[in-house]
Every structure is written in C-alpha cells, then in structure tokens.
N, C-alpha and C positions, 0 to 999 in steps of 0.2 A: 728455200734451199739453205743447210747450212753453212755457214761460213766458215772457215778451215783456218787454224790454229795454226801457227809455229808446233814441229812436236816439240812435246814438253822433253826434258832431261833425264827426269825419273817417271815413270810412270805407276799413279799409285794404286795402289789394289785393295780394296776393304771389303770383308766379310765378316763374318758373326763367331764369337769365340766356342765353336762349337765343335764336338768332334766330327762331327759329318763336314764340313765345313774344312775344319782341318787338315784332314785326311787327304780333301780335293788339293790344298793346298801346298801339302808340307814339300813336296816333290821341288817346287819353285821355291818355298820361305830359303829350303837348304842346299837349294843350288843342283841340284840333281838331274835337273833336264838343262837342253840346249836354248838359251834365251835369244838369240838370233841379235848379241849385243847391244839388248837394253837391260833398264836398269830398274827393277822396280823394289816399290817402299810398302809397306804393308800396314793397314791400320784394322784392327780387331773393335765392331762394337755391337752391340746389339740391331737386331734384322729392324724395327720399327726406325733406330738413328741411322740407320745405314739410307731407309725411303729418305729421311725430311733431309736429308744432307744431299742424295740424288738431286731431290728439286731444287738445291742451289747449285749442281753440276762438280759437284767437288772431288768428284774421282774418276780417274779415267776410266777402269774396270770398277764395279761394285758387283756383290750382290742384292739383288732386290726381289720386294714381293711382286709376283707376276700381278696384283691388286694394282700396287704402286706402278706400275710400267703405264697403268691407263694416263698419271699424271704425267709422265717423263715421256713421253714420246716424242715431245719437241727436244729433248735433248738425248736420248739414248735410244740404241738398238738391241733387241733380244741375241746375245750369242744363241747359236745351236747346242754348245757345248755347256756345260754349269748348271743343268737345271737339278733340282731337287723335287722329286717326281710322288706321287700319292699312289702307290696301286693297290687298290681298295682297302687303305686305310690312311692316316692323316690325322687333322688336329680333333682333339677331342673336350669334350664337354664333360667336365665331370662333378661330382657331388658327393652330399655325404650322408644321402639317402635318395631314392629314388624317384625322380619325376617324368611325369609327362609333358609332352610339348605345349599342351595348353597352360599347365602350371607354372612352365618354366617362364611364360611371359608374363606370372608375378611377381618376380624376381628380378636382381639385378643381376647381370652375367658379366664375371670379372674377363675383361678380353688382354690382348697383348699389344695392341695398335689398331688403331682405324684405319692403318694403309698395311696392315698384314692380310696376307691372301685368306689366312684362318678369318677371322674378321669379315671377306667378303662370302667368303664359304656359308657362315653361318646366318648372315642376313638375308642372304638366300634362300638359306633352309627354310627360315622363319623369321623375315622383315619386320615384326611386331615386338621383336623381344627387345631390350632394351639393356644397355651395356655401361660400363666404366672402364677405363682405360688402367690398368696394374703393368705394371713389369711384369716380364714372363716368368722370371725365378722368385715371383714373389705370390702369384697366383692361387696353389698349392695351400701355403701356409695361410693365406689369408681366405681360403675356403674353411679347412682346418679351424682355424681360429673365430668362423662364426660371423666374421667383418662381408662375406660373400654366402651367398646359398649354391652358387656353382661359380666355374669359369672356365673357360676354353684353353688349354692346355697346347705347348708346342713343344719340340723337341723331345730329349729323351722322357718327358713325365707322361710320354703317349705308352712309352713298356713298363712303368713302375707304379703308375696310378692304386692300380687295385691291391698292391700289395702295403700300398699307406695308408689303406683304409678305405677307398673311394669308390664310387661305382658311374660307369657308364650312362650317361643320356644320351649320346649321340656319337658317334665316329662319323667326321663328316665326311671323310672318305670313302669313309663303306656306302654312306648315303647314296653320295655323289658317283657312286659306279653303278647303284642302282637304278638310279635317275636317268643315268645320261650311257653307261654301259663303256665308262672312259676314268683315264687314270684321271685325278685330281690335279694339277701343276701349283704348286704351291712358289718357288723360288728357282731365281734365275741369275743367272751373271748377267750386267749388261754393261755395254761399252758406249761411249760417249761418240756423237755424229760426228762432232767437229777435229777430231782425229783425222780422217780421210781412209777411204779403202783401205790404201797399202797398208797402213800400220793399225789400223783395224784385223786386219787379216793376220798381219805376226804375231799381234797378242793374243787374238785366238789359238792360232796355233800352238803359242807358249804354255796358255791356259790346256789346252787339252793333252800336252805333253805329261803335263804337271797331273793328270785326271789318270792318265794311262798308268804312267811309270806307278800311283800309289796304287792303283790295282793288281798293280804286275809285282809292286812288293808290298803285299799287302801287312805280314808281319810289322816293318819295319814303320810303313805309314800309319800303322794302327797305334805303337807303341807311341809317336808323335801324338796323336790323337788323345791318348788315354787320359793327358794333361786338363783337356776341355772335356773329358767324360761327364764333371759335378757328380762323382761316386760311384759313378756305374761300373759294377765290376766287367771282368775285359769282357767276357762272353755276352752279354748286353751291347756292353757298346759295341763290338764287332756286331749284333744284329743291327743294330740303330744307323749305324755305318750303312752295312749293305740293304738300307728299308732307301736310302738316299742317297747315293754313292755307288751306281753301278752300268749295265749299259745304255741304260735310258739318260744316266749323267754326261753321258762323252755324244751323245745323239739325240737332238728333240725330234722325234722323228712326224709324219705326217699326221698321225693319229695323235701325241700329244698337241701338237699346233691346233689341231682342231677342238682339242679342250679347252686349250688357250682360249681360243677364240670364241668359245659359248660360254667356259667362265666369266669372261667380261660381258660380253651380250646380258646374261641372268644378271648381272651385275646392274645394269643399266636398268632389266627390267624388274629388280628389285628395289630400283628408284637410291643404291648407292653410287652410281656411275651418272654421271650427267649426260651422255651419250655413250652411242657402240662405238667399240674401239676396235680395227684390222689392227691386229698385231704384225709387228715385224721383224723379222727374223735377218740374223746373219748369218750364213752359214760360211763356216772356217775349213778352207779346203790346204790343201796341201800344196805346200810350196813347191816351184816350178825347177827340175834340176836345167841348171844353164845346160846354155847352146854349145855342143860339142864343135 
C-alpha cells in the first residue's frame, strides 16, 4: 500500500519540449482553464529524462513512456487522459539506403532510450538487433553523417524523414497494427500514488481541461506550439499535432488499455521486461456538483 504524502504546494508537471506535448499543455502553462486552486510548476525535457527522473519519483504529474510505466508502477498510476496514441503509424527506422530485417541485425541501430516505448516496440519487432543509445535530435544527423547505418526516429522526423534524404525500414506502428490489429500506445501522463484519490482526481481533471480547451482553440494552441515545432512549417506541425493530440488523447479507452497491456506482455516475451505487467489505469471523472 502506498503511503500518502502531505499535498505538496506546487504541484509539478514535466513533459517533453515538443509541439504535441505543448499543445496538450499550453491551455494550463497560460492559465486558461480552471485549476480548482492549485499551483502548478512546469519543467520541459526530453521523454528518455523524463522516464529515469520518474524512477526517482520527482514529479508529481510526468509524461512517460508507456515502456517506462513497467519500471514505475510501484510509484505512479496511468491517467486515462494524456496518452500519445500510434494509429497505424509511430516511430520509425530509417536509413540511407535500403535494408532488410536480416541485414539490419548487422548493423548498429541508433535508438532514443532504452526506456522509450519506440525502443520496446522495436525489440519486439526483432529482439536480435542490436542498438546504441543517441539523443533523439541527434539520430538523423548521425545516420546522415555515416557515424549510424539506421536509427529509429520519434517525433516530428516521422513526417520529414523522406524528404532528407532517407528511406523507410520499418514504421513500427504500421507493423504493430498488423500484428496485433491495435493502435500502438507510445506515451502517457502519469501521476504519482502517493498523492491520494482526492487530488489525484483534480489534477486529472486539470490536466484534461488543459487537453480540451487546446482542441476547442486549436488556432491559438497551435501557435503556442509552433515554438517546439524544430522547423516544421505550420501545416506539418498542425498534422503532427493531430497524429497525437486528439480524441484518443482526452480517453484511453478499452481497446487502447488492451494494447497497453499486450505491448508490455510481447515486451516480456521479448525477454525486455523481466515479467508481465497489468497496467493500471486512473480514470478522471468529473467532479461532483455540491449538495443543493
């Protein structure tokens, strides 16, 4: 059972400096929804520092890789609301000439984290291949430059790939829907145990206010966004936006949970998981109008 905290004073919130990311965000960074008078602080880093900070408990909301939740379950709960969803497409493997799956286990495969969802995605595919760990905005260039023969690619370099020159070995989420006939779950908000219900459930609510109101002004959320694009012109990033950022973001609904839960399972029995993992969900309902 967990032990339950004083609430903290601020409550602090960290995601990945990402337009998709932002977007969910910007609604709360700028005060624009109703916070039900809490106070929160916001830290921007990259989705791999976001997992290894998880495992020391350092935030009270994070986003995380649905990969990384297998480690953090003794301390955090999946919101319903926050996911960043794959429907039949997601992280990719790309190159600068074309290989096959047997070929690509001569090579080394530049990845993004070993607790990135992409990461478990991929040693699923093909548990043989063998990888290095690159920053994500650095992946690209160092295929480019010959230092890599491929690497697995996240964020917006999943719409721009081919136009830099690059070609296709895998979309692992096209894979993963053929496989499995299910969206891929890549990334999740989750919130820490030792909160308690009650204020578990307001920050959901916060959070999902925050999810709505950018959809409802998507203009305005977008322009917030464009900052974390890395170059993409708007009409890009408004797809990239809505590839992860739409209703599947405000609802994990039965059929994602159940990808959830077989992404981790292949995970295990791809010998990355050291056991199956039941995921667990919090679902953020709606606050109760007082008693008249």
């Amino acid at each position: 059972m967990t032990e339950l905290k004083p609430a903290p004073a601020v409550i602090r919130v960290a995601h990945s400096p990402d337009s998709d990311d932002a977007f969910m965000f910007w609604a709360l960074a700028h005060h624009k929804v109703d916070t039900e008078g809490l106070t929160f602080e916001h830290t921007l880093t990259d989705i791999e520092t976001l997992n290894q900070e998880a495992l020391k408990g350092t935030y009270e909301l994070t986003a995380i890789s649905y990969h990384a939740y297998a480690k953090l379950m003794d301390k955090y709960a999946l919101l319903n609301v926050g996911s960043s969803i794959g429907d039949k497409y997601g992280p990719v493997v790309i190159a600068k000439k074309p290989f096959t799956k047997e070929a690509l286990r001569n090579v080394t495969v530049a990845v993004p984290g070993e607790m990135t969802t992409a990461y478990l995605a991929l040693k699923i595919w093909d548990p043989e291949l063998k990888t290095q760990v690159v920053p994500f905005d650095q992946i690209m260039d160092r295929v480019e430059s010959g230092e890599f023969e491929a690497g697995l690619i996240i964020h917006e370099g999943q719409l721009t790939y081919q136009q830099q020159g690059f070609v296709k070995v895998v979309d692992l989420g096209e894979w993963w829907f053929e496989e499995t006939n299910l969206t891929l779950p890549l990334g999740s908000n989750a919130i820490r145990l030792d909160l308690g219900d009650e204020l578990i459930q307001k920050i959901g609510r916060v959070l999902k206010r925050s999810i709505e109101h950018g959809l409802q002004h998507r203009e305005e959320a977008l322009d917030y966004a464009m900052q974390f694009a890395r170059g993409l012109d708007r009409e890009t990033a408004d797809t990239f936006v809505g590839m992860y950022v739409n209703e599947m973001t405000l609802d994990a609904d039965i059929e994602i949970r159940k990808a959830v839960k077989l992404l981790l399972w292949r995970g295990f029995g791809a010998g990355v998981l050291p056991e199956k993992v039941e995921p667990h969900f919090v679902d953020v309902l709606p606050e109760l109008a007082p008693a008249q």
